[in-house]
C-alpha positions as CSV (number, residue, x, y, z in Angstrom):
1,X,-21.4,48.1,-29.6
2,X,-20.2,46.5,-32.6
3,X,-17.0,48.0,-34.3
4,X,-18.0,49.5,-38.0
5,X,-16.4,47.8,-41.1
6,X,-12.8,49.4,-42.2
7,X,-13.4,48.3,-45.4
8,X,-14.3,51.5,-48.0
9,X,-14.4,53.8,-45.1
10,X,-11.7,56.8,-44.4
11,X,-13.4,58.8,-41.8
12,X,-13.0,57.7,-37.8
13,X,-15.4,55.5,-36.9
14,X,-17.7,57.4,-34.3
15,X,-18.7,59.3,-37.6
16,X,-20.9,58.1,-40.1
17,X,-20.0,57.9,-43.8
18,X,-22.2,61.3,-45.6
19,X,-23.1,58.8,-48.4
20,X,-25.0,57.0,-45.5
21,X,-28.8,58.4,-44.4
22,X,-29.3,58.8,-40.8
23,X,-32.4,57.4,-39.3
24,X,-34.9,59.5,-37.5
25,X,-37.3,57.8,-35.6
26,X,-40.9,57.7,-36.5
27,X,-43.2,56.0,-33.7
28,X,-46.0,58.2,-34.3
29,X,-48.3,58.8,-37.0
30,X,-50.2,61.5,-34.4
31,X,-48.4,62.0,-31.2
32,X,-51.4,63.4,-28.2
33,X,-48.2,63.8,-25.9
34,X,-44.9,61.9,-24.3
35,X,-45.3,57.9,-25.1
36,X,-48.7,58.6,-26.3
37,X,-50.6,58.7,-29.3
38,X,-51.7,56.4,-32.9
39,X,-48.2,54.5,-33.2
40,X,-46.8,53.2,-36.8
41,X,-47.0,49.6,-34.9
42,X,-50.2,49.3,-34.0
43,X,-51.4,51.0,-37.0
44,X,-49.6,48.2,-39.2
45,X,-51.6,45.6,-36.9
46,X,-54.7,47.3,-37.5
47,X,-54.3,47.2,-41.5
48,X,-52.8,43.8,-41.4
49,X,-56.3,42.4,-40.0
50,X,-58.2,44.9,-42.2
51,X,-56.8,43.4,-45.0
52,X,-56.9,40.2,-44.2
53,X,-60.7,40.2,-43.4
54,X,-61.6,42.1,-46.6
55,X,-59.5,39.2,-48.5
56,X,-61.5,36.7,-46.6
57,X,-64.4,38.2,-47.6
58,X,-63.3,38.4,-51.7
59,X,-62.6,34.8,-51.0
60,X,-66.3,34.3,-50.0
61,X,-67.9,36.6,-52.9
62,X,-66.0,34.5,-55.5
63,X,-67.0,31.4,-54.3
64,X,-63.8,29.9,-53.0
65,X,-64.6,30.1,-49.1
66,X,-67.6,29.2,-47.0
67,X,-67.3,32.3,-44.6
68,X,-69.3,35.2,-44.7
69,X,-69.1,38.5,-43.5
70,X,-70.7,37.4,-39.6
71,X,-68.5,34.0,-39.7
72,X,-65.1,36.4,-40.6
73,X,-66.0,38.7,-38.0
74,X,-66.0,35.9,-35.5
75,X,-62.8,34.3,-37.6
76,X,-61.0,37.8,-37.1
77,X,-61.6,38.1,-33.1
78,X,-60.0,34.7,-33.1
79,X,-57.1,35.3,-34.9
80,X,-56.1,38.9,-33.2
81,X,-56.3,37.2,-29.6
82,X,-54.0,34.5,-31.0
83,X,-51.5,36.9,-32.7
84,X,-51.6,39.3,-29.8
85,X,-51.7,37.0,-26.6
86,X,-49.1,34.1,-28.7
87,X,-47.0,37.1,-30.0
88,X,-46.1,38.7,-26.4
89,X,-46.1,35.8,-24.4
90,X,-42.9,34.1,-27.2
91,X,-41.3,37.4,-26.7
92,X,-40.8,37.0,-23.4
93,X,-40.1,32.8,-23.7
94,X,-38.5,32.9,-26.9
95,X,-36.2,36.1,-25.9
96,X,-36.6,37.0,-22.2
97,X,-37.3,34.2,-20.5
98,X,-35.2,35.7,-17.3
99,X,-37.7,38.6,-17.2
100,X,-40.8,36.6,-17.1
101,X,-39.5,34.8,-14.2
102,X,-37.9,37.5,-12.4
103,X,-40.3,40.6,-13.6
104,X,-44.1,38.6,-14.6
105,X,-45.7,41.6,-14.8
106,X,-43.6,43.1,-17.6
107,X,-45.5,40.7,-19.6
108,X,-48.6,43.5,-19.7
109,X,-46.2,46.9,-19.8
110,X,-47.3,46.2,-23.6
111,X,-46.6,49.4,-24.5
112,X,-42.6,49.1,-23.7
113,X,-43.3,46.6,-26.9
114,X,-42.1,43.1,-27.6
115,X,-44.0,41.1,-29.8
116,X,-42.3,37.4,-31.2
117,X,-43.5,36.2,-35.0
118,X,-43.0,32.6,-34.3
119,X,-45.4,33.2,-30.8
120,X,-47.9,34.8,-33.0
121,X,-47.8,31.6,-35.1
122,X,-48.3,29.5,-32.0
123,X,-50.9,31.6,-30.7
124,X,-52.4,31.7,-34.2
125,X,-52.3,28.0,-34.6
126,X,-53.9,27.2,-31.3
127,X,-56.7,30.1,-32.2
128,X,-57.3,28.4,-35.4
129,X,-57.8,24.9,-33.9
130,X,-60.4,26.4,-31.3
131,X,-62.2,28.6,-34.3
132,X,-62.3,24.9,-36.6
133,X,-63.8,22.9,-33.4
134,X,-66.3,25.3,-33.0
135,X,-67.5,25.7,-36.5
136,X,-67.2,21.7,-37.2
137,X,-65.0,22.5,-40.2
138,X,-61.6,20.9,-41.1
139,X,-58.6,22.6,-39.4
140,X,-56.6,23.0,-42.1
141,X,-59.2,23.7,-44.7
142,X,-59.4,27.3,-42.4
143,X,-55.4,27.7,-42.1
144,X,-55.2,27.2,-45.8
145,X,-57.4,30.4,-46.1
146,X,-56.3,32.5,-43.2
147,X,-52.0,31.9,-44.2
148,X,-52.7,33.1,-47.4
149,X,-53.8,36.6,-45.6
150,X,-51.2,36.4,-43.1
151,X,-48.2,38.1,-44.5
152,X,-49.6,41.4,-45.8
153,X,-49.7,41.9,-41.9
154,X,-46.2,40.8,-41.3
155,X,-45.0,43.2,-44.1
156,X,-46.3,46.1,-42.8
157,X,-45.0,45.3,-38.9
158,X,-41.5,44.9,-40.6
159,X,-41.7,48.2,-41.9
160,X,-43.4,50.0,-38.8
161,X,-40.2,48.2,-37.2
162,X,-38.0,50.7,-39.8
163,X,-39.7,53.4,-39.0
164,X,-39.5,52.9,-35.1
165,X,-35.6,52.2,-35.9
166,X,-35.6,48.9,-34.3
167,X,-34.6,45.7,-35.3
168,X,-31.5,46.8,-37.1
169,X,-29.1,44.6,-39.8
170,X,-25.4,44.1,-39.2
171,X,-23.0,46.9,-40.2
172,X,-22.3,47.4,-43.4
173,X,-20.4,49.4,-46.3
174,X,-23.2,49.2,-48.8
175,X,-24.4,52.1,-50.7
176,X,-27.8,51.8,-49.0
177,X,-27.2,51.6,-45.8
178,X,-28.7,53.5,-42.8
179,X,-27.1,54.7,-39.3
180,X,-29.8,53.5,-36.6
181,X,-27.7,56.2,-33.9
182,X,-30.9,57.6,-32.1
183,X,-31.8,53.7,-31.4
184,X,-29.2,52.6,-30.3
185,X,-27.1,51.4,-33.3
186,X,-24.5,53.5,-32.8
187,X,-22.7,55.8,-35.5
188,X,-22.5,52.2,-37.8
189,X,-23.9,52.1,-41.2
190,X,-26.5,48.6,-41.2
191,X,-28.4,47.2,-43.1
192,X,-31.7,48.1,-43.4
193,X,-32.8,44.5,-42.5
194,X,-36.5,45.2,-41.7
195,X,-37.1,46.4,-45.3
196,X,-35.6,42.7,-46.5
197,X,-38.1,41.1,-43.7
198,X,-41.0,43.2,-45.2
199,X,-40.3,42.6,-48.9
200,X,-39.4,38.7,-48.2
201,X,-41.3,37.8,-45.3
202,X,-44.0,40.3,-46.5
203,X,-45.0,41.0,-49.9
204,X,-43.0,38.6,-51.8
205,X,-44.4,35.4,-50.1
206,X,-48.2,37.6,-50.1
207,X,-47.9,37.6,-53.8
208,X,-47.0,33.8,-54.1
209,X,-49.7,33.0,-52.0
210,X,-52.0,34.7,-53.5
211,X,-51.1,33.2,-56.8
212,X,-51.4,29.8,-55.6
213,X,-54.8,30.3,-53.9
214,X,-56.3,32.1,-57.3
215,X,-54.8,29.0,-59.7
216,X,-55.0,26.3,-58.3
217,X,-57.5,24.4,-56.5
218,X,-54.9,23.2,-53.5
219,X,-57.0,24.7,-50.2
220,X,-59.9,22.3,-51.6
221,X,-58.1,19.2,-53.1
222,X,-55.0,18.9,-50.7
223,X,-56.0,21.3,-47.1
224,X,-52.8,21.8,-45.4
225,X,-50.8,22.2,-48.9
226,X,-50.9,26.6,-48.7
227,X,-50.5,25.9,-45.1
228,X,-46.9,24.0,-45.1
229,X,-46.1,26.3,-48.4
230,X,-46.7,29.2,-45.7
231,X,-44.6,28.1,-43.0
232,X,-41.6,27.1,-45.2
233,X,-41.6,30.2,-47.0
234,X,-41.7,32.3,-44.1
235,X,-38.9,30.2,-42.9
236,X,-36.6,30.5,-45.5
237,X,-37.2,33.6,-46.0
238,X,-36.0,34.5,-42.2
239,X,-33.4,32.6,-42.6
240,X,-32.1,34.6,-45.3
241,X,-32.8,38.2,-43.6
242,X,-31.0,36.8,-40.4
243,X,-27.9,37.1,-42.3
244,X,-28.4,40.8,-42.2
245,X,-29.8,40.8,-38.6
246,X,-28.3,42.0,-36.0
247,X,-29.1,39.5,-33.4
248,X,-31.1,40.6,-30.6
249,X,-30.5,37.9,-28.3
250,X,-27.8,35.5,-27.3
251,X,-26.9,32.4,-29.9
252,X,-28.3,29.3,-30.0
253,X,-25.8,26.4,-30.8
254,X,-24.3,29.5,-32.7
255,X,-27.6,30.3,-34.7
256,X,-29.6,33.4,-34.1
257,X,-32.6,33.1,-32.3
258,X,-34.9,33.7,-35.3
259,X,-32.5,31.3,-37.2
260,X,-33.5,28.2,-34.7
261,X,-36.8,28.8,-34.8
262,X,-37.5,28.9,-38.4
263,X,-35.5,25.8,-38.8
264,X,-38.2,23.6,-36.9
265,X,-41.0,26.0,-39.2
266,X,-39.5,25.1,-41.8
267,X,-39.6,21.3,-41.1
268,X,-43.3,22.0,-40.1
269,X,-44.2,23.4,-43.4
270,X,-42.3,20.4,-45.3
271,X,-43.8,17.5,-43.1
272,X,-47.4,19.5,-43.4
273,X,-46.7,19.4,-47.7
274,X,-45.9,15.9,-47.3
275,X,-49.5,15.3,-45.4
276,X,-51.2,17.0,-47.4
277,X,-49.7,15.2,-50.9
278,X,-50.7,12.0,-48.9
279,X,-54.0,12.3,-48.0
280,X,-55.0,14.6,-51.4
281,X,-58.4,14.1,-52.8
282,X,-59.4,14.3,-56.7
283,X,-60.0,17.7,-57.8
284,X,-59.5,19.7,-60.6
285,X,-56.3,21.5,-60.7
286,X,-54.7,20.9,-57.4
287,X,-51.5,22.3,-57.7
């Protein structure tokens, strides 16, 4: 357990600050019984492809995408097998790779959780490739429409990580900090880190997004331009929150796990930019 910070604080330090809220745990929207019932997590999976499907369609009605409602359907069973088959198996390779070789079976206790954002990617990606091949259509033409969906989803799994009271920031003396105890934080006041990751890696980069799909005409003058513009925001963004993480796994050449990862993301998205500047084609206002 990490000691709390001395500075600002007077009271001993198994005993958290009374400016400080105390986290309760909220798994459940409707509990049935012990470990079972409609979780926050799932539900934020759930609404994340809702919303990404009925975007897809807008997309469609306005003219700026070729899928309709039967092609989006199709596009959507893709994309949840990639997030939810790339997402648990870089858990376990990204953060426990000794359980996956000693334990292979934990890989389907899914609901002891564990899902990886940068194995959703992968599994995303590879979905993506296999839903382009089959519909004879340009690869990145489709990521260019599906990133620009993708992180209303990973807003709302950064705040069903709040309410679940994982994930926790680094201890603290700021105003708005929160004691994860019940968790496993300990009496520490952290940061609320998941509520950076789901206003950065979330919202924030949604809205950009979206504004660059709506003006300009970048997914059909320069495909793979919203892509690399994706994966660089994301990674910066993560970059910053790690700051306030708590790591949840050992260092890597003294970088946090998400940290490492997001820095070859990053020089994804960049290199995928400077493909897409280089093989643009004339359009109106590409952006």
């Amino acid at each position: 357990m990490l000691s709390p910070l001395t500075s600002g604080f007077c009271l001993p330090p198994t005993v958290p600050s009374l400016a400080q809220w105390v986290h309760t745990p909220h798994p459940f929207l409707i509990r049935f019984g012990e470990g079972f019932g409609i979780r926050y997590y799932g539900l934020a999976y759930l609404l994340g492809f809702i919303g990404a499907a009925w975007l897809l369609h807008r997309y469609h009605r306005a003219g700026r995408s070729p899928f309709g409602l039967n092609t989006i359907t199709d596009l959507m069973t893709y994309l949840i097998a990639g997030v939810l088959v790339g997402g648990r198996l870089g858990y376990f390779l990204f953060y426990q790779p000794g359980t996956l070789l000693s334990e292979p079976l934990a890989l389907f206790r899914v609901w002891e959780g564990g899902m990886a954002s940068h194995g959703g990617f992968l599994g995303v990606l590879f979905a993506l490739w296999l839903f382009a091949r089959r519909q004879q259509m340009p690869l990145f033409h489709v990521s260019d429409l599906v990133v620009s969906t993708v992180p209303l989803g990973l807003g709302l799994g950064r705040l069903a990580n709040f309410l679940n009271g994982e994930l926790w920031g680094k201890a603290t003396d700021v105003s708005w900090a929160v004691v994860f105890s019940a968790t496993g934080g300990g009496n520490v006041p952290r940061h609320p880190s998941q509520l950076y990751e789901a206003a950065l890696e979330g919202f924030l980069l949604l809205v950009f997004l979206q504004g660059r799909f709506w003006k300009c005409a970048a997914v059909t003058a320069r495909p793979g331009k919203l892509s690399g513009e994706f994966l660089l925001g994301y990674a910066v963004a993560r970059i910053v929150c790690e700051f306030f993480r708590e790591p949840d796994a050992a260092l890597i050449l003294g970088l946090s796990r998400g940290t490492f990862y997001s820095v070859f993301v990053a020089i994804a998205g960049v290199g995928l930019m400077f493909y897409a500047h280089q093989s643009a084609r004339p359009a109106g206002k590409a952006g």
